[in-house]
N, C-alpha and C positions, 0 to 999 in steps of 0.2 A: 299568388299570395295565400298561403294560408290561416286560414281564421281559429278565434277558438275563443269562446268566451271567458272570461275574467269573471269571477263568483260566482258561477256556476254550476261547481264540478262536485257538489251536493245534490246535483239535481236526482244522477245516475241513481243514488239512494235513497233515494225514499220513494215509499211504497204509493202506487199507484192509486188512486180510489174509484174503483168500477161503479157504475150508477145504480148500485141497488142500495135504498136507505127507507127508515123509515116515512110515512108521510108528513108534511110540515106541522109544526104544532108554533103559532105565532101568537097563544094568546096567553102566554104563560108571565107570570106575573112577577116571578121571579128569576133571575139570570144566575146560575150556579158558574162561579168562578174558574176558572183553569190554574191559577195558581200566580199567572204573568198577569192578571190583567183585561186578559180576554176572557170571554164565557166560555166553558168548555162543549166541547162539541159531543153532544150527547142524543140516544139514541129515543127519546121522550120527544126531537122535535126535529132533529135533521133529515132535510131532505134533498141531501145529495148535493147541495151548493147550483150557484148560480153560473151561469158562461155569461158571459159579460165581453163588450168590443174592449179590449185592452185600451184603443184609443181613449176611451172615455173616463177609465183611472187615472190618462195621462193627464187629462182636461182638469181633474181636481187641482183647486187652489187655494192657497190664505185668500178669505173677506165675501167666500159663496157663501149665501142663504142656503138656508134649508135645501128649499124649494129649488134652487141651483142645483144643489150638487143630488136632489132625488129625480130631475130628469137627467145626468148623468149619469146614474150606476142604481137608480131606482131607491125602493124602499127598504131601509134597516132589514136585514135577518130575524131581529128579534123583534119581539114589542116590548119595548122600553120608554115606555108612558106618551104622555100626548104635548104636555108641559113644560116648560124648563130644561128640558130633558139634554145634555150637553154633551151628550157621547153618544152615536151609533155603529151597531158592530154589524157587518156583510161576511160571507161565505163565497169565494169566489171559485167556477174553475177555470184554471189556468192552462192552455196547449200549450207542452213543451214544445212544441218544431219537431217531434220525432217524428217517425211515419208510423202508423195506424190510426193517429189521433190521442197518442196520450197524453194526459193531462195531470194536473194536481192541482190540489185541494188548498184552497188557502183563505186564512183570516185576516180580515182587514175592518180596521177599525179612523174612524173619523171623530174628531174632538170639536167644539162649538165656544167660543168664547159666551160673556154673560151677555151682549149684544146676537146671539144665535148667530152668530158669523163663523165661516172654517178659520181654525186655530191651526189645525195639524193634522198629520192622518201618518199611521204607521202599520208594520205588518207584525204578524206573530213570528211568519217562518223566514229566513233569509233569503232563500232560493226564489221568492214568490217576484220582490222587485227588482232582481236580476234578469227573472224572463223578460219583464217587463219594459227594462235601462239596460239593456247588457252591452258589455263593453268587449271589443275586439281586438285581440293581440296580434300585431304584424308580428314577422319573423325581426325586425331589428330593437325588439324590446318599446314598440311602438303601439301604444293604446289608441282607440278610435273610441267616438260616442257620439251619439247624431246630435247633431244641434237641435233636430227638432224637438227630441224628448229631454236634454238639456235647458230649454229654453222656451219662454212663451214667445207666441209668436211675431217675429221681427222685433225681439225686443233683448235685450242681454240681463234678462231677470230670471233664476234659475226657476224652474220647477220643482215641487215637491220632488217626485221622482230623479230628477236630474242632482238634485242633493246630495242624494240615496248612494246614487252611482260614484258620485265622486266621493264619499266615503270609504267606498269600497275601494277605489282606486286608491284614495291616503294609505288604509290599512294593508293595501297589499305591497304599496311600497315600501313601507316603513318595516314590514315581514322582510324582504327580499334584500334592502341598503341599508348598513348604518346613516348616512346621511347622504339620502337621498334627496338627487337634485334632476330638476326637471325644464323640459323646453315644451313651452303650450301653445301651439298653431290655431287658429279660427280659422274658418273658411265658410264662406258662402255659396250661394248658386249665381246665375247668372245675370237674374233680373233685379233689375236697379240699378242707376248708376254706381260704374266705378269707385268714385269717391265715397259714396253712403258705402256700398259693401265694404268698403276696404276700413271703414271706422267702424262699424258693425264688429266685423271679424277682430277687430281690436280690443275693444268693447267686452267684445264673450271672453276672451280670452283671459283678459285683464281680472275678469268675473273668477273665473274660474280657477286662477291663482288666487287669487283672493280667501275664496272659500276653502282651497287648499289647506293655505295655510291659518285657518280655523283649526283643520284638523291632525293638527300634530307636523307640514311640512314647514320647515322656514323659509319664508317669502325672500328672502336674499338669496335662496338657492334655487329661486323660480325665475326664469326668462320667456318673455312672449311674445306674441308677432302675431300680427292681422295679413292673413293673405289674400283676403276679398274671393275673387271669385278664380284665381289662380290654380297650377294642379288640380281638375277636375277630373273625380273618379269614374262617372260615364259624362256623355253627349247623349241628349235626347234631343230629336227636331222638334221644332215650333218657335215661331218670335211671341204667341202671347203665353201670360202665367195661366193658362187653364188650368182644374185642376189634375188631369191625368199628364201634364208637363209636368206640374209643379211635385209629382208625386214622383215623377221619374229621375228627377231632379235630385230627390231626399239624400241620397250618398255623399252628394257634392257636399252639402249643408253638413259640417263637420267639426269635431275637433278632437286635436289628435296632441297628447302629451307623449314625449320622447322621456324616459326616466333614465338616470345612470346615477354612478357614484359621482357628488358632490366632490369636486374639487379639493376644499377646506374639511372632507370631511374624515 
């Protein structure tokens, strides 16, 4: 089967950032703007951005504290007061999967309602939450996305990230089909009974047309199906969920939208 990621193929271009920067400068009092929104990335206080476990962007949610989401991905980039303070912006970097290690440079920014609770979080660059959610093109016009990063855990409530991705997926179908119509499978792994996976798997799925058709699909040209723990992409041994099972597992835990020309359409 060959793979190839879905919003990605931006990545190829843009320029790599080698780790020579200046030293941090975090106590600046003011944030000069980039023009989007984010502060610009300027030679007064950057220091080359952070490496960060990817898992733990994924872990960001609506309703973290503070305090939440800074033993996840740590403390702001900048210093942006002590108070009230309802935005902070990170510098991350990102391993593309190439070999030698290369990576990119990316901004990321997290929003706080007036209860200091996560609201939102978004990127500057596109490419940043692709590495992140990337989506996989079978050879029969068949997209794949892990359930994990789709979804919090054992649960059919998307993720920020998992959003992200299905966006991408709306906007490239709707590039590629006048009226595009689609078939959305769920799948889970092994553990749990039958009957929970097979509502699980329905569940996502259901989800996921849903938010679809937020984005521009018509839900009348969506079809879905729960196939629980069915077509499994490997076999790993063990009868309990340890966690090097449950990790071996992650391919199974899936879901996979088949897109074509809508019928009606």
């Amino acid at each position: 089967m060959r793979k190839a990621a879905l919003g990605a193929a931006g990545i190829a271009g843009v320029v790599l950032v080698a780790g020579c920067a200046a030293p941090p400068n975090n106590d600046r009092a003011e944030i000069r703007e980039a023009g989007d929104g984010f502060p610009a990335l300027d030679d007064n206080w950057y220091d080359g951005g952070r490496f960060v476990d990817p898992r733990n962007i994924l872990r960001i949610k609506e309703g973290q504290s503070k305090d939440q989401v800074r033993q996840l991905i740590g403390n702001p980039h900048y210093s942006e007061g002590f108070f009230g303070v309802r935005e902070w912006n990170y510098v991350f970097n990102l391993y593309t999967g190439e070999e030698g290690g290369d990576y990119i440079t990316c901004q990321y920014q997290v929003e706080f309602d007036d209860e200091m609770a996560l609201e939102s979080s978004r990127w500057r660059e596109a490419q940043c939450p692709a590495l992140l959610a990337p989506v996989e093109r079978k050879e029969d016009q068949t997209l794949v996305l892990s359930g994990d990063v789709l979804f919090d855990f054992d649960s059919d409530r998307l993720t920020l990230e998992g959003r992200r991705a299905l966006e991408r997926v709306a906007q490239s179908a709707l590039s590629e089909f006048e009226a595009p119509g689609m078939l959305i499978t769920g799948y889970t792994d092994r553990f749990g009974s039958a009957t929970y996976n097979q509502a699980l798997s329905q569940s996502r799925a259901d989800t996921v047309a849903d938010y679809l058709s937020t984005q521009g699909i018509s839900r009348g040209d969506i079809r879905t199906a729960g196939r629980g723990e069915a077509d499994p992409v490997v076999t790993c041994p063990g009868s309990v969920a340890t966690q090097s099972v449950t990790e071996c597992l992650r391919p199974n835990r899936r879901v996979e939208i088949t897109i074509s020309e809508s019928v009606d359409g």
